[in-house]
C-alpha positions in Angstrom: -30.4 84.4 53.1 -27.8 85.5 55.9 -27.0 82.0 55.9 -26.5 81.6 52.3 -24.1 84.7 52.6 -22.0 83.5 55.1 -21.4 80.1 53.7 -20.6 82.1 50.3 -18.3 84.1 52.5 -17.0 80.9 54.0 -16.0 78.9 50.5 -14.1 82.3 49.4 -11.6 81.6 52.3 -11.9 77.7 51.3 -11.4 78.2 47.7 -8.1 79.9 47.6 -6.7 77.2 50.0 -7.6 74.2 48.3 -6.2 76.0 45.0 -3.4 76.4 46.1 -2.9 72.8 47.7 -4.0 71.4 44.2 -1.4 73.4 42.3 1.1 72.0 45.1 0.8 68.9 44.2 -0.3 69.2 40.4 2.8 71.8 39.1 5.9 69.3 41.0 4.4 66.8 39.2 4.0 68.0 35.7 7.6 70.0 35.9 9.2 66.6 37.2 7.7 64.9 33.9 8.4 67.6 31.8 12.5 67.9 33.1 12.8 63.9 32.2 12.7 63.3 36.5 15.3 65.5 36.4 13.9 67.6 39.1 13.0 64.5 41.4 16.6 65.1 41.8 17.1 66.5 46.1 19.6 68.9 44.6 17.0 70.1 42.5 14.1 70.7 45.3 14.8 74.4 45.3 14.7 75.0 41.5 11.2 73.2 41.9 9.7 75.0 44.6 10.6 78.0 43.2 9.0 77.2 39.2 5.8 75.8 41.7 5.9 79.3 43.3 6.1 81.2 40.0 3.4 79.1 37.9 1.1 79.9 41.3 1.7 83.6 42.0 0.2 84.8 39.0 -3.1 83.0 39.4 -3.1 84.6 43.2 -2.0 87.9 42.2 -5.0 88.1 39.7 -7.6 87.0 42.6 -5.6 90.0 44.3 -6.1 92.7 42.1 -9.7 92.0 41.2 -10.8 92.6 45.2 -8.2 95.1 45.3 -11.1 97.7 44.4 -12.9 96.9 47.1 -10.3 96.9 49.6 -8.9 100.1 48.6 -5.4 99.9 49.9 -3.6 102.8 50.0 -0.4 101.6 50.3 1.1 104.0 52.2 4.0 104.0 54.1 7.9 106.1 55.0 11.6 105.2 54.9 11.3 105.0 59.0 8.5 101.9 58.5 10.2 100.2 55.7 13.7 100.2 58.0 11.3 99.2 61.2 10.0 96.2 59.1 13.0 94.8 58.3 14.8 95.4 61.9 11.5 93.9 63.7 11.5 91.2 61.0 15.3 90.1 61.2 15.0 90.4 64.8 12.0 88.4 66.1 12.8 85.4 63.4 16.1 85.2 65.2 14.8 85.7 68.8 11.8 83.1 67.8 14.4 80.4 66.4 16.7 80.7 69.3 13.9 80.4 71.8 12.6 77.1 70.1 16.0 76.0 70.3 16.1 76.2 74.1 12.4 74.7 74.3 11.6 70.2 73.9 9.7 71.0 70.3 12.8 70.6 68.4 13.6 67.1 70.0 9.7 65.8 70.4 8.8 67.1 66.8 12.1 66.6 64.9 10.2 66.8 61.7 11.1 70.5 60.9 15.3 69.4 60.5 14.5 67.4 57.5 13.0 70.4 55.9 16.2 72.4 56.6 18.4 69.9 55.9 16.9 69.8 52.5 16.9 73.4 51.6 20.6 73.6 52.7 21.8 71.2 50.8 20.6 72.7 47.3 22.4 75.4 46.1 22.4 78.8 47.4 21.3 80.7 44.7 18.1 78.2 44.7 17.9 79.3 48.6 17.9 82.6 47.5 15.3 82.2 44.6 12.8 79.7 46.9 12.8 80.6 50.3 13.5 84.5 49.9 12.0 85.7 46.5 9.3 83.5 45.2 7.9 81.8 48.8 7.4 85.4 50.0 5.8 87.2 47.2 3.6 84.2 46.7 2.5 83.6 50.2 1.5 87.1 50.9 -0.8 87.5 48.0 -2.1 84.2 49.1 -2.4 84.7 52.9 -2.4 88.5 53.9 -3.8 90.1 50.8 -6.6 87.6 50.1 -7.4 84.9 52.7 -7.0 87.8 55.5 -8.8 90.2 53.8 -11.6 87.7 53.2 -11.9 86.3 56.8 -12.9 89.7 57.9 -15.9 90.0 56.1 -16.6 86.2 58.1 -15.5 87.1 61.4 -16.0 90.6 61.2 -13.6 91.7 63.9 -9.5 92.5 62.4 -7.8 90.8 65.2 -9.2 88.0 64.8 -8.8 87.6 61.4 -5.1 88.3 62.0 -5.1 85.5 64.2 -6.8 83.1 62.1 -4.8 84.3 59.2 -1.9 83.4 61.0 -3.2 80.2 62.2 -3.3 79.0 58.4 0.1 80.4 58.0 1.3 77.7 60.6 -0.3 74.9 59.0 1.3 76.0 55.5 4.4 75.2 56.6 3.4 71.4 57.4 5.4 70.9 60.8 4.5 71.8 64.8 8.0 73.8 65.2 7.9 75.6 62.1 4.1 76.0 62.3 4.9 77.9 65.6 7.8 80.1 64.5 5.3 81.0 60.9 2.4 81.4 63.5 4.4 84.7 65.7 5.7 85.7 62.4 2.3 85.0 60.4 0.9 87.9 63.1 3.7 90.4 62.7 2.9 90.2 58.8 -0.2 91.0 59.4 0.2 93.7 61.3 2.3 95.4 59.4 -0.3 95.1 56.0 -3.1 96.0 58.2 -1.0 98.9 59.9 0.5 100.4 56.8 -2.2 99.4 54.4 0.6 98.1 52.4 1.3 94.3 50.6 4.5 95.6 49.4 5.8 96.0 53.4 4.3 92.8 54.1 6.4 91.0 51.5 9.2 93.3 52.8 9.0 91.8 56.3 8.7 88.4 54.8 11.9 88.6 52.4 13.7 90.0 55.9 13.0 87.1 57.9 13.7 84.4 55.4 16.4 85.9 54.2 18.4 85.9 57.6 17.2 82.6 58.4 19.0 81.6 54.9 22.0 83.5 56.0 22.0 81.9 59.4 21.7 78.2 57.8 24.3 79.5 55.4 27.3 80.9 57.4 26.7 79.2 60.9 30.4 80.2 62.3 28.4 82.5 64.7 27.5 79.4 67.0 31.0 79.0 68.6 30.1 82.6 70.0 26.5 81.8 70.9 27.9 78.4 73.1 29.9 81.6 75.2 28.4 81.5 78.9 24.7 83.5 79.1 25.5 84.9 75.3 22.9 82.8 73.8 20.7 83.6 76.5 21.5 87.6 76.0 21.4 87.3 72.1 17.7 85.7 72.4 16.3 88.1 74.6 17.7 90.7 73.0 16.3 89.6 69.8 12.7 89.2 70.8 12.8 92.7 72.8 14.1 94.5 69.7 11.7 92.6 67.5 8.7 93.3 69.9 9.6 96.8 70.3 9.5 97.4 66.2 5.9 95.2 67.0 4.5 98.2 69.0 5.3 100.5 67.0 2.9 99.1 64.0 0.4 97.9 66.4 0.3 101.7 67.7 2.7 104.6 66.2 2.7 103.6 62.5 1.8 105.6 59.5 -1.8 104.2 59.0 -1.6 102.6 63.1 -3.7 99.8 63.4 -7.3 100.7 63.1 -8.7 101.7 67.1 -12.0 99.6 66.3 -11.5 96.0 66.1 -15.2 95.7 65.2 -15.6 96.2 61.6 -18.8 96.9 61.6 
């Protein structure tokens, strides 16, 4: 029987995952036929992420709110962890991308600049609407509020549900650098749902960080002042620290701090 629970356990974490990998590739398809192929278009790959996000969310959100019973968040949090989530989260997606930048990933796995290079050529009110609206309420449903919430009744231990949430977070993004960068940032999402009992700040710190990376792709005149002598160097470090310090402060001083038990049970 314990086995028959677990592996019941185990295909509720499956389940939602091959869902949603089925609706990636069924919705493109169907919206492309039903636009004429006008949305095979590259100018049009934002439009059509964001109409994939949108026909998926609602499917998600529903899983969501049935288990939301049983989870009973409270969804409680203060002005002071709503402005901490969006410092940390603007903060350590900066620090992160700069420190890839000075690492070998981006030349040994080059994969991830064909990704950017098509979202910045689309428009930027399809930026806007993919990557910072849709992606992030759709991905947080998905990953924090019910693959995360799901793995700890498997693993039975938070952090390492947070990791393994996290770890599936990298793979979603389909490439080793931005798997790394949605990995660290995949754990500070967590942290702060688990910490504040809250999706909403989750989805909060996830509009943050893809929003400035948006902005960043969008208005890169700041480089000529990164290439300054030890400026890129300051800038980096300076990003992670802030970022890390925001970090503790879930992980330990938060409105609902992260719980002191890791054991669930």
């Amino acid at each position: 029987m314990g086995g028959q629970g677990t592996a019941e356990r185990m295909w509720r974490i499956v389940f939602p995952i091959l869902l949603y990998v089925l609706f990636s590739m069924l919705y493109p398809e169907l919206l492309r036929i039903a636009s004429g192929g006008r949305m095979s278009e590259p100018a049009w790959a934002m439009w059509l992420l964001t109409a994939v996000n949108l026909l998926m969310l609602p499917v998600f959100w529903l899983l969501y709110q049935r288990e939301r019973r049983e989870y009973r968040r409270k969804h409680s949090f203060c002005l002071k962890d709503m402005l901490l989530v969006i410092l940390g989260s603007v903060c350590l997606s900066r620090g992160i991308n700069y420190f890839l930048a000075l690492t070998f990933l981006p030349r040994l796995f080059p994969g991830y600049q064909e990704v950017s290079e098509g979202i910045y050529h689309c428009s930027f009110l399809s930026q806007i609407a993919a990557v910072v609206v849709s992606a992030p309420f759709l991905e947080e449903v998905l990953i924090r509020g019910i693959i995360y919430e799901r793995l700890k009744a498997v693993v039975w231990n938070s952090r390492r549900a947070m990791v393994i949430s996290a770890v599936i977070f990298g793979v979603f993004h389909g490439n080793v650098v931005q798997g790394l960068y949605a990995f660290v940032m995949g754990l500070f999402f967590v942290q702060v749902y688990e910490a504040c009992d809250s999706l909403f700040l989750a989805v909060v710190a996830h509009i943050a960080a893809n929003g400035a990376s948006v902005l960043a792709g969008r208005y890169p005149w700041p480089d000529e002042f990164y290439r300054l002598p030890g400026v890129y160097y300051l800038l980096t470090a300076g990003f992670l620290m802030i970022g890390m310090l925001c970090w503790r402060y879930f992980l330990f001083y938060g409105t609902k701090s992260a719980r002191s038990e890791t054991e669930m049970y």
